[in-house]
N, C-alpha and C positions, 0 to 999 in steps of 0.2 A: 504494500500500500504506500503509496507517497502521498505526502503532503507539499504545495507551496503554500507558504503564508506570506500573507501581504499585512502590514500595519497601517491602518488607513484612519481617514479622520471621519470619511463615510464610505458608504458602499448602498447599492441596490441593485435586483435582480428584477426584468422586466421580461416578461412571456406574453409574447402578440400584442404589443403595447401597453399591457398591463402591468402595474408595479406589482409582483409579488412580495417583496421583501428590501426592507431597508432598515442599516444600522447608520449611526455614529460612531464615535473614536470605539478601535476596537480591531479585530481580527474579521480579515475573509480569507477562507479556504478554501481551495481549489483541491477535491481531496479526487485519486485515481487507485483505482482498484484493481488489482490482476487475481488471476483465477487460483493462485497459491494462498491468498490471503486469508487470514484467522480472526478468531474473537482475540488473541493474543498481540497483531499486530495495531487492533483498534484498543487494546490498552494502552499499547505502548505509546502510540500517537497522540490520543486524550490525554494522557498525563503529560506528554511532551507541550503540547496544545495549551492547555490551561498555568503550566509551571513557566513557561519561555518567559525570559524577562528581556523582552523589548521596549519596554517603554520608561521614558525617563521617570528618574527622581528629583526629587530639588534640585540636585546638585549637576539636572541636564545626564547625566550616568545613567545608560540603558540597565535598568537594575531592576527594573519591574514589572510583574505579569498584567494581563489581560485583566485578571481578577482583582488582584491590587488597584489598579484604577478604575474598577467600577465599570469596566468597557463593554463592549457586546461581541457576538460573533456570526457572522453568516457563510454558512458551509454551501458550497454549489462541488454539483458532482462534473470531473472532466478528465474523461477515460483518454485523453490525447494524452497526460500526463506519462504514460507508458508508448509512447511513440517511439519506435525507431526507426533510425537513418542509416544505418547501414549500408543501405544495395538504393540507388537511385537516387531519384529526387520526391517520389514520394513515399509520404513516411508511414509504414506500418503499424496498426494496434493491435498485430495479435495476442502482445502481452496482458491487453487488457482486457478481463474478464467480461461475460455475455450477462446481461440483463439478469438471468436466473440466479446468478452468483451475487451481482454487483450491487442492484437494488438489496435483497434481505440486509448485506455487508455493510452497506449507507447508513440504511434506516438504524442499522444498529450503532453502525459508528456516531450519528446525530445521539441519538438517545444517551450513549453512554457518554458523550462529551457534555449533555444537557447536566447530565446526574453530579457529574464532577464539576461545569462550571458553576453548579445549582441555583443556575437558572435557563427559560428556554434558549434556545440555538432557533437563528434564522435559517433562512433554505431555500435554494432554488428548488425546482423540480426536476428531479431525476429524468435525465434523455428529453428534457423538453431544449426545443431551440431556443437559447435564451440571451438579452443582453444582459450583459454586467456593466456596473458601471463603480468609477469608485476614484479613490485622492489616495495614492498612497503616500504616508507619510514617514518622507524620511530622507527619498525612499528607503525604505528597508522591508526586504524579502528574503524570505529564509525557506529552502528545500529541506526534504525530512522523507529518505525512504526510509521504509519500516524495515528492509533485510540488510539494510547497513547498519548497527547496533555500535558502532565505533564513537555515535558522536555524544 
């Protein structure tokens, strides 16, 4: 499972010109899912998720979570995140798991990052066409696959 995090000051997800979802200061996750993935790796990501200390403290020192400052989170699902370029010019998603995997894997990974950041989690909709939109601040963006355990 990878995650990209973005630190943003807002964010929203719009499906057919509809606003589904919109935060302020806080996390949007761009979270992808491959067909090896566990309820193991969606710990290890939520705890990474909710614990990351990107956001400043008085002292300007990237030294504080999500949860520390009271921030929000909107998770959208994007199975490109396992893209490869290997062979060509265009890029592969075999790595990335089919609907029947990936949807239960989301819903679960939402939920359990709900529990932990104890409070709800925003959301695009799974495989819907959607725009994002969003101010990332900083910028600052941070990758996070789940079978690299190094970091």
């Amino acid at each position: 499972m990878r995650l990209l995090i973005q630190r943003v000051t807002q964010a929203s997800v719009q499906i057919d010109s509809v606003e589904k979802s919109r935060i302020g200061k806080g996390l949007l996750l761009f979270v992808g899912i491959e067909a090896t993935d566990t309820e193991e790796d969606i710990a290890m990501l939520c705890r990474k998720t909710v614990n990351v200390r990107i956001f400043d403290d008085e002292n300007g020192v990237m030294n504080k979570s999500v949860m520390e400052i009271g921030g929000e989170i909107l998770v959208v699902s994007q199975f490109t995140l396992h893209a490869s370029t290997k062979k060509g010019n265009r890029p592969s998603y075999i790595r990335s798991a089919g609907p029947e995997i990936s949807i239960p894997l989301y819903e679960q990974f939402c939920k359990t990052l709900s529990l932990l950041f104890e409070k709800p989690v925003e959301t695009g909709e799974f495989g819907a066409d959607m725009q994002v939109h969003l101010v990332n601040d900083g910028p600052v963006t941070i990758w996070i696959d789940s079978k690299n355990r190094e970091y």
